[in-house]
DODREN-29012 format. One line per field, with one value per residue (C-alpha): residue number from 1; residue in three letters; y negated, x, z. Coordinates in nm, 3 decimals, always signed. Each point is the difference from the previous one (the first is absolute). Example, Ala and Ser with C-alpha at 12.3 -4.5 7.8 and 13.67 -1.06 7.14 Angstrom:
<rs>
kolvo = 1 | 2
loza = ALA | SER
v = +0.450 | -0.344
u = +1.230 | +0.137
w = +0.780 | -0.066
</rs>
This chain:
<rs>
kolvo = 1 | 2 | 3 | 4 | 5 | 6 | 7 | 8 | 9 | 10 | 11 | 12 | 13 | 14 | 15 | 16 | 17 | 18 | 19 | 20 | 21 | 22 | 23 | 24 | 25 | 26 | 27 | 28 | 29 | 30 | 31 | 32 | 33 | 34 | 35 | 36 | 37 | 38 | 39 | 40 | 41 | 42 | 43 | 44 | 45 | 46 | 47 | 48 | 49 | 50 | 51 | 52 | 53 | 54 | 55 | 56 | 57 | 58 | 59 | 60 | 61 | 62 | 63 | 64 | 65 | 66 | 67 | 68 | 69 | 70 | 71 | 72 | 73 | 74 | 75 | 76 | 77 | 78 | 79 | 80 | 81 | 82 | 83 | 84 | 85 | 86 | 87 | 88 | 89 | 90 | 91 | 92 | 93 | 94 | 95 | 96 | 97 | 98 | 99 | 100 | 101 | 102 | 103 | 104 | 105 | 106 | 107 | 108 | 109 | 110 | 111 | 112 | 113 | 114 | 115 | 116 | 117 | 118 | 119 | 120 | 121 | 122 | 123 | 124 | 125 | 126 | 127 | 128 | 129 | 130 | 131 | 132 | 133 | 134 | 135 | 136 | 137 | 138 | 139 | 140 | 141 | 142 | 143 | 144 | 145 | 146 | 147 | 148 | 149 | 150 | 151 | 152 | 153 | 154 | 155 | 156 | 157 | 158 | 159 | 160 | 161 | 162 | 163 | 164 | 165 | 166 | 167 | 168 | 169 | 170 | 171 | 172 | 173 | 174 | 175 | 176 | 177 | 178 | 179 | 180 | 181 | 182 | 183 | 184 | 185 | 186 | 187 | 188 | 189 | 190 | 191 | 192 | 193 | 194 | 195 | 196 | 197 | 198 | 199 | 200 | 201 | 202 | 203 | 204 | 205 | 206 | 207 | 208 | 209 | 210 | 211 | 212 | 213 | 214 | 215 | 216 | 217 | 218 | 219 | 220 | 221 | 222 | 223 | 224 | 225 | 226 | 227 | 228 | 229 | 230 | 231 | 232 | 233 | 234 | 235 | 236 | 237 | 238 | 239 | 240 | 241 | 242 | 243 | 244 | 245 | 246 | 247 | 248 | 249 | 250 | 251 | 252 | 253 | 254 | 255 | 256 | 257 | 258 | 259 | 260
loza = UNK | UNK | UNK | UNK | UNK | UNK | UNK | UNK | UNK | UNK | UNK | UNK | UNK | UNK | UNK | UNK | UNK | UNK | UNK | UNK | UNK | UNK | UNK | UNK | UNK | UNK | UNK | UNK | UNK | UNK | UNK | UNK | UNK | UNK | UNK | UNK | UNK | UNK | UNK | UNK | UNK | UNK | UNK | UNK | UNK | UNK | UNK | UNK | UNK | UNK | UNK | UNK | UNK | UNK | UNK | UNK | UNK | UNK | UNK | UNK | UNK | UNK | UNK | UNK | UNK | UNK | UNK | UNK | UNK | UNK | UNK | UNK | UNK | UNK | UNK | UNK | UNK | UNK | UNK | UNK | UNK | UNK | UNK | UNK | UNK | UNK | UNK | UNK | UNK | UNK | UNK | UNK | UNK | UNK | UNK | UNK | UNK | UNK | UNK | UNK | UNK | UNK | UNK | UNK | UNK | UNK | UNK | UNK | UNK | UNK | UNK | UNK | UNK | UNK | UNK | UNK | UNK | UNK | UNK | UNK | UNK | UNK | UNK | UNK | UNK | UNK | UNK | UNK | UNK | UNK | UNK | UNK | UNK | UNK | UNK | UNK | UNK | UNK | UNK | UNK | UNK | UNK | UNK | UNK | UNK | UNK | UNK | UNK | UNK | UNK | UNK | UNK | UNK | UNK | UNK | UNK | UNK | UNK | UNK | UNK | UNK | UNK | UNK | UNK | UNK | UNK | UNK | UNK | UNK | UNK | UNK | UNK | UNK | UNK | UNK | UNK | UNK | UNK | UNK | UNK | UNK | UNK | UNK | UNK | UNK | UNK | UNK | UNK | UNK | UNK | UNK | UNK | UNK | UNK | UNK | UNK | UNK | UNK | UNK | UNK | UNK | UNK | UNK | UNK | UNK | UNK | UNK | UNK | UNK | UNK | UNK | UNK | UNK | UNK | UNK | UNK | UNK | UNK | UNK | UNK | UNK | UNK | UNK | UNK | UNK | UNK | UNK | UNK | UNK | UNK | UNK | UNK | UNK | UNK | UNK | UNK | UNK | UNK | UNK | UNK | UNK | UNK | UNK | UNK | UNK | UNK | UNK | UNK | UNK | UNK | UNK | UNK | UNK | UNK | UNK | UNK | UNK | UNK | UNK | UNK
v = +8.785 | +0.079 | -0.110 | -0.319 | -0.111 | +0.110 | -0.245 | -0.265 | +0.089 | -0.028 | -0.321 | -0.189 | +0.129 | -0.114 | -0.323 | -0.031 | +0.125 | -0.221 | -0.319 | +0.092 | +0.020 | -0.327 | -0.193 | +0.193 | -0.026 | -0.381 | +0.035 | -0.336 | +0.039 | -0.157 | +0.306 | +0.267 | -0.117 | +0.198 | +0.175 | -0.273 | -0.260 | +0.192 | +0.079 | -0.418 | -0.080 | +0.238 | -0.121 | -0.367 | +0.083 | +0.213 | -0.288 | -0.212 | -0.081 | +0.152 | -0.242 | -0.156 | +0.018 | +0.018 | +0.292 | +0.364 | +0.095 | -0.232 | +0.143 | +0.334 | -0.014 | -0.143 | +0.305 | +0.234 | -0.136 | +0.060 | +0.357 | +0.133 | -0.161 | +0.082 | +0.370 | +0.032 | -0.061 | +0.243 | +0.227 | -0.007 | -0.045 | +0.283 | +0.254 | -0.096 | +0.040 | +0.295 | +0.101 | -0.064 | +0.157 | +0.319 | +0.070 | -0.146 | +0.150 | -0.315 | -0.227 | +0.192 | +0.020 | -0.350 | -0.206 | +0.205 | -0.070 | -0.390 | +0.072 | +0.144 | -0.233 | -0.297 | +0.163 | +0.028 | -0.358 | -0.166 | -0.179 | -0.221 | -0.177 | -0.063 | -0.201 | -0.367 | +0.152 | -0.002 | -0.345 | -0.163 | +0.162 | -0.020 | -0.263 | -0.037 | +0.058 | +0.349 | +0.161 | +0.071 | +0.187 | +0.174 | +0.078 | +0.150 | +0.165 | +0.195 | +0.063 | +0.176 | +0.167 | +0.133 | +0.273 | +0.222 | +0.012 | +0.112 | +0.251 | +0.147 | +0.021 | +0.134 | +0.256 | +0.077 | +0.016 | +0.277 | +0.161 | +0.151 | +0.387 | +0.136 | +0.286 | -0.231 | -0.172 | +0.291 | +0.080 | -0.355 | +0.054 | +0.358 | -0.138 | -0.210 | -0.354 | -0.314 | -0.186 | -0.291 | +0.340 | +0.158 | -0.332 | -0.159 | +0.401 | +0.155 | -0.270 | -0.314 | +0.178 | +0.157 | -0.329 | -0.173 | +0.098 | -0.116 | -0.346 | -0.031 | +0.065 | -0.210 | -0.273 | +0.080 | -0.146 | -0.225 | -0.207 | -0.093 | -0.055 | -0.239 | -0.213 | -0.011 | -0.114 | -0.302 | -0.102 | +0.039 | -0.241 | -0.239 | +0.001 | -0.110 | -0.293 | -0.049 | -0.275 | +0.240 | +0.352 | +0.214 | -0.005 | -0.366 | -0.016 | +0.229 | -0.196 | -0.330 | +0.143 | +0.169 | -0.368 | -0.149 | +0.323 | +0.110 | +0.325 | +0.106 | -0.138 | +0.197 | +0.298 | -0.078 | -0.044 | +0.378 | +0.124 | -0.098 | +0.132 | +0.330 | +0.014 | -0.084 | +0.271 | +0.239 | -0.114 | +0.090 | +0.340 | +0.092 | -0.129 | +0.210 | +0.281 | -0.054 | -0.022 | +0.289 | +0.224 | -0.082 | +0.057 | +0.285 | +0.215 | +0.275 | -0.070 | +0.103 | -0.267 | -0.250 | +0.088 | +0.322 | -0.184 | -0.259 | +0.261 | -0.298
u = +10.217 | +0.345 | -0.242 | -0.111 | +0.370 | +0.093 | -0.229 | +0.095 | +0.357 | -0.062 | -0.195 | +0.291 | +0.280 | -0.220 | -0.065 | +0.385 | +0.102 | -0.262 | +0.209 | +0.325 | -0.096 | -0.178 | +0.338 | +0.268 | -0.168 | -0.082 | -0.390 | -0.185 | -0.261 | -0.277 | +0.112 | -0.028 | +0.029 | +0.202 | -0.164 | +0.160 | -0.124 | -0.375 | +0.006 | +0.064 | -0.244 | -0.260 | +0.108 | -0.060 | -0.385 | -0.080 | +0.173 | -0.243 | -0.357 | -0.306 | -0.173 | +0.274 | -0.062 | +0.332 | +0.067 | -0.087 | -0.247 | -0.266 | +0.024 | +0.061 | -0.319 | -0.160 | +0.051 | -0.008 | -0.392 | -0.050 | +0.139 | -0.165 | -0.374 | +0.065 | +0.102 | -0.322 | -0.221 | +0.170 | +0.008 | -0.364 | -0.158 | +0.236 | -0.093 | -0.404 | +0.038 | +0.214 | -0.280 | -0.297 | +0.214 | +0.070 | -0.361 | -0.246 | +0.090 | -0.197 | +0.247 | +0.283 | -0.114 | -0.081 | +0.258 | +0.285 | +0.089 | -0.014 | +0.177 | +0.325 | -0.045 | +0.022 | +0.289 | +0.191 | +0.039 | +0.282 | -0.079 | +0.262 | -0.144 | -0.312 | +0.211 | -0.059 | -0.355 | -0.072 | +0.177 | -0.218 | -0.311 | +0.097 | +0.245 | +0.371 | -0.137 | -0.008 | -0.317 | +0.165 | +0.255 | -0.209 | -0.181 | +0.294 | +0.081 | -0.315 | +0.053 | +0.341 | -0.110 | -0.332 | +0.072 | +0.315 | -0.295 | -0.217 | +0.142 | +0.153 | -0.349 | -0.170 | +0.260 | -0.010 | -0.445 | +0.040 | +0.270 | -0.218 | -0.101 | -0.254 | +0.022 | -0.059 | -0.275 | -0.196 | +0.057 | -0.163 | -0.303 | -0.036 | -0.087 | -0.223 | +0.234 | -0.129 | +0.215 | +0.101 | +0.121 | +0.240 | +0.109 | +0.101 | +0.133 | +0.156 | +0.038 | +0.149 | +0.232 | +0.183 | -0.008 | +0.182 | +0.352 | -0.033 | -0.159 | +0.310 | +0.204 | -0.157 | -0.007 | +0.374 | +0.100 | -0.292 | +0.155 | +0.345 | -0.207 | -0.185 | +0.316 | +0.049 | -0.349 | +0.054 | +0.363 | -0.155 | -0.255 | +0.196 | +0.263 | -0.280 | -0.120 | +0.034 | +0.080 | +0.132 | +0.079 | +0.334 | -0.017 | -0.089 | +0.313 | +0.193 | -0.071 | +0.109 | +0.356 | -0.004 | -0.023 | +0.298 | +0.153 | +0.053 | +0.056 | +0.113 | -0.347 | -0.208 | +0.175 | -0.058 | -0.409 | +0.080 | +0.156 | -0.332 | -0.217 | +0.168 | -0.056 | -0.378 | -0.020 | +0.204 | -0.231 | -0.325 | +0.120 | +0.105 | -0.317 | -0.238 | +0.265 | -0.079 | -0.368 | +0.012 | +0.151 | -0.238 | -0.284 | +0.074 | +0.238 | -0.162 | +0.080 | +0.309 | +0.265 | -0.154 | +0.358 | -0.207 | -0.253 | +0.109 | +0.353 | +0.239
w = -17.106 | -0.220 | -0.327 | +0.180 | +0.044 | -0.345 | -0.082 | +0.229 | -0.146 | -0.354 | +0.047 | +0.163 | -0.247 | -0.243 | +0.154 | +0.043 | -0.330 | -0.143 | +0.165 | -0.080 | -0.356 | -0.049 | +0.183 | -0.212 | -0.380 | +0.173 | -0.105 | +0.012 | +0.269 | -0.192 | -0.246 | +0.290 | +0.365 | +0.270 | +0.247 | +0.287 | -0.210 | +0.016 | +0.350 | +0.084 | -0.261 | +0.180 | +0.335 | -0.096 | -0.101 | +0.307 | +0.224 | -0.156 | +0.259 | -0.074 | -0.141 | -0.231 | -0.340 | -0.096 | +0.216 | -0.084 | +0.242 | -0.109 | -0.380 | +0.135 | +0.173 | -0.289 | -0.258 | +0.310 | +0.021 | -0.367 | -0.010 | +0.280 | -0.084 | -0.342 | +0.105 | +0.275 | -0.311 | -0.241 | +0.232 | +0.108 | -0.343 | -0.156 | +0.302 | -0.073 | -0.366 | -0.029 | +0.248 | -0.211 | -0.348 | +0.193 | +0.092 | -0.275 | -0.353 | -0.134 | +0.138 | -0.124 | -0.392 | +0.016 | +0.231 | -0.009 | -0.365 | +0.073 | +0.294 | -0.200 | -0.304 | +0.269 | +0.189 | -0.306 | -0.043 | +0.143 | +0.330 | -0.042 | -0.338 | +0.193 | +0.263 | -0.192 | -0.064 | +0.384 | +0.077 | -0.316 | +0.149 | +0.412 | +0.021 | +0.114 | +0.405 | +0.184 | -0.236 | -0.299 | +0.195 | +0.193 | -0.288 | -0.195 | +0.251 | +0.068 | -0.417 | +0.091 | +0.299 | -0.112 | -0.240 | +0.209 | +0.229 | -0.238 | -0.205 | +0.284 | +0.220 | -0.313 | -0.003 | +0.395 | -0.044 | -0.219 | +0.138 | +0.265 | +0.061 | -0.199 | +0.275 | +0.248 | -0.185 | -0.034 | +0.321 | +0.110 | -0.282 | +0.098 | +0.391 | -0.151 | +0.040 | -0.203 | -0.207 | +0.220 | +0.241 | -0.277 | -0.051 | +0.317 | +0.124 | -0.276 | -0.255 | +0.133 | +0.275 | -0.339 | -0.186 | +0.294 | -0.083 | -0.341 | +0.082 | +0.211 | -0.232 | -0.207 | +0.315 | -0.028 | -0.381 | +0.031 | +0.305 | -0.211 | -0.299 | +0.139 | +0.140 | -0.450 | -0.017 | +0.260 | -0.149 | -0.350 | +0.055 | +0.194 | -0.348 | -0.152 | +0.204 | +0.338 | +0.265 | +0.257 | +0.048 | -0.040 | -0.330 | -0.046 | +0.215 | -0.245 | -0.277 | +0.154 | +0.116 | -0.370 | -0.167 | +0.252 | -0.060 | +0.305 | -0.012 | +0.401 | +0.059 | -0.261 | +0.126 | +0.343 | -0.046 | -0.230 | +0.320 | +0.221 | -0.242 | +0.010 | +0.365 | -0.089 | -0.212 | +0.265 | +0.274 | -0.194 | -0.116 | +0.399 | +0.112 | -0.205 | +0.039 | +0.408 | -0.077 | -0.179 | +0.240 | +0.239 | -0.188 | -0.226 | +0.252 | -0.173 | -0.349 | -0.211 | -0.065 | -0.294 | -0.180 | -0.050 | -0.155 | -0.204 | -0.154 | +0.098
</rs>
């Protein structure tokens, strides 16, 4: 409780120190807007209707859309592979080396790749974001695969238990905590992937809306859609935090896990 107000604390003194600052060395807000300034700019987009494009819930929704599908698909073709990697040695001499090779590129140079192949609409997001997504999920299942028992696998061969049995009861319950974590960096990542691709070329979207406020420099705007997007990002990382304690009550902390 007495950390959660220290935090609370230090947030407003910031906030507050943060004003003060910008209206005695008389900053130009399209320099660096106050935090009053931010807070009306926010409150004018939110006070917006639902379906108004020029309001923030429409674009919000928009990249919301693109992170989540984007993530889902990661996600599901990360777990699968890191899956397959773990348990064939075949696929692991020959995909995992095209697998790192690939994942050393930057994503974000294949951003005007995807919108020359996919378009300015919602696929070429999605698509870099499954890109971003796919690999945290990856490595860190490959990781969690083979950090099971070997006591406990022997155990499983020595009564006799086929390899779908180690798999689903020894293997995959200690690769869940990494996939999580995994889930974890992979579910701000992907908000990157959506604005990245909507920098790009886009119609709508946060970032499309970034961009826009950017050229008429409006900078209590930009900040306002940075402020939103940080509560995206917040949202995601309590959700699978909530997810996770209700479905691994059993595991260690994924601070544990991933050293942070």
């Amino acid at each position: 409780m007495i950390g959660r107000l220290a935090t609370i604390a230090s947030f407003v003194v910031g906030l507050l120190l943060w004003e003060f600052a910008i209206r005695y060395f008389h900053v130009p807000v399209y320099v660096v807007p106050p935090p009053s300034g931010i807070a009306l700019a926010l409150y004018r987009g939110l006070d917006a209707h639902l379906t108004d494009i020029g309001g923030y819930y429409y674009h919000f929704g928009v990249t919301a859309y693109e992170s989540l599908l984007g993530l889902a698909i990661g996600a599901v073709l990360g777990i699968a592979l890191g899956a397959i990697i773990s348990q064939v040695a075949f696929f692991e001499r020959t995909l995992l080396p095209w697998i790192l090779a690939f994942m050393a590129v930057p994503k974000i140079a294949l951003a005007p790749i995807f919108v020359v192949w996919f378009g300015i609409g919602l696929t070429s997001k999605i698509v870099m974001v499954v890109t971003i997504t796919f690999f945290p999920v990856l490595i860190n299942a490959i990781a969690g695969f083979r950090a099971a028992s070997p006591d406990q696998i022997e155990l499983m061969r020595s009564c006799s238990a086929s390899s779908w049995q180690i798999f689903r009861i020894v293997k995959l319950p200690s690769a869940l905590p990494y996939i999580f974590a995994g889930l974890n960096l992979a579910a701000i990542l992907s908000i990157l992937g959506a604005l990245v691709g909507e920098f790009i070329g886009a119609q709508s979207g946060l970032g499309s809306l970034i961009v826009q406020m950017n050229n008429n420099l409006d900078m209590r705007g930009v900040f306002s859609v940075l402020v939103l997007l940080s509560a995206f990002g917040l949202g995601l990382h309590y959700l699978l935090g909530w997810f996770r304690s209700k479905f691994l009550f059993w595991s260690p902390d994924e601070r544990n896990i991933t050293g942070l």
